[in-house]
N, C-alpha and C positions, 0 to 999 in steps of 0.2 A: 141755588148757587148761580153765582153770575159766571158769563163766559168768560176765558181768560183772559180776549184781549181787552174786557172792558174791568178790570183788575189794576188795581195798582203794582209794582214792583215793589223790591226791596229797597232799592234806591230813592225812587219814588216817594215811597212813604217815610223817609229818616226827611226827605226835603220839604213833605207837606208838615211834620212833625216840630220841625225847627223853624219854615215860613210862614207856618198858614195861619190864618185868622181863627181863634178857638169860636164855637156857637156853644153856649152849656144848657143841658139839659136835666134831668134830676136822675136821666139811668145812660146817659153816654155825655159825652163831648165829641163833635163834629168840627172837625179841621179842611179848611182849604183853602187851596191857590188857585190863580189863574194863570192858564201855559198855553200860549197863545198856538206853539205849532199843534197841539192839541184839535184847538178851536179849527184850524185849518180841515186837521186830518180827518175825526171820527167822531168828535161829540165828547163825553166825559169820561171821567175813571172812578170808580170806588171801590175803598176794601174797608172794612171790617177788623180793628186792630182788638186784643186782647191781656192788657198787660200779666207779667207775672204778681205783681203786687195783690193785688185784690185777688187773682184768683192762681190759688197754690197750687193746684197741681194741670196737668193737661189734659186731662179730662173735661175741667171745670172750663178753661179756657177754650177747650173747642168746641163745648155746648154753649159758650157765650156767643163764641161765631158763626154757628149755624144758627142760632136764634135770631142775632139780629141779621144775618142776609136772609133768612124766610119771611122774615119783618120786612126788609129792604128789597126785596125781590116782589113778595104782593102793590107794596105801596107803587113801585117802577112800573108797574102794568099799566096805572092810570096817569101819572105825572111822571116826567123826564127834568131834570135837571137841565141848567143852562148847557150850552157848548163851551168846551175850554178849561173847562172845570177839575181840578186834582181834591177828591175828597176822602178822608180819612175819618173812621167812627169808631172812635175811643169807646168801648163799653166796659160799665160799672160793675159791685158786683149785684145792683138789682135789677139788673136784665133778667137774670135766672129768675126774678120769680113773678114778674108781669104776666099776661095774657099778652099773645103777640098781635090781638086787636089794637091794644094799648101801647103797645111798641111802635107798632106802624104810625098810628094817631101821633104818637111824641115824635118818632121821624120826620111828621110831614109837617109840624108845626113848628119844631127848630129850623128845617128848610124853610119855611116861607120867611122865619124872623131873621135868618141871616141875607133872602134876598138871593138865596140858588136856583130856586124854581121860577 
């Protein structure tokens, strides 16, 4: 799990949700902005969103979101994202059933095609 301050908000995430540029990938979609006092302050933000649609009940949706931050969390060991960065990861319902070698691999190669890293 990431720390909180490097977490998105509630606020936060309805403005990468509505502004940000979608990157698609075939087990999430990756959203983001750039927010400059950000860039100043600390580096970047990310969360992990889980919609109700795909996944029915809240169980399902908070094993999607520990999936992909254990996914997002190994991959941030070796690569960091840009400064300034607001990013949001829509996951699918085939997250549950990747291996999270394969997780992390799809994470870092939608990063590189959107131009985050």
């Amino acid at each position: 799990m990431l720390p909180k301050k490097q977490r998105l908000t509630s606020v936060e995430i309805e403005e990468v949700m509505i502004k940000g540029k979608p990157l698609f990938s075939d087990f999430f979609v990756v959203k983001f902005i750039k927010n400059h006092t950000l860039e100043i302050a600390q580096g970047f933000k990310i969360s992990a969103v889980s919609p109700k649609k795909p996944f029915s009940t809240a169980a399902l949706r908070n094993k999607a979101r520990r999936r992909i931050y254990s996914a997002l969390t190994s991959f941030l060991e070796t690569q960091k994202p840009k400064s300034g960065l607001l990013i949001a990861i829509v996951g699918n319902k085939k997250v549950l059933d990747i291996p999270l070698s394969d997780l992390s691999f799809s994470l870092e190669q939608t990063f590189r095609k959107g131009g985050i890293l």
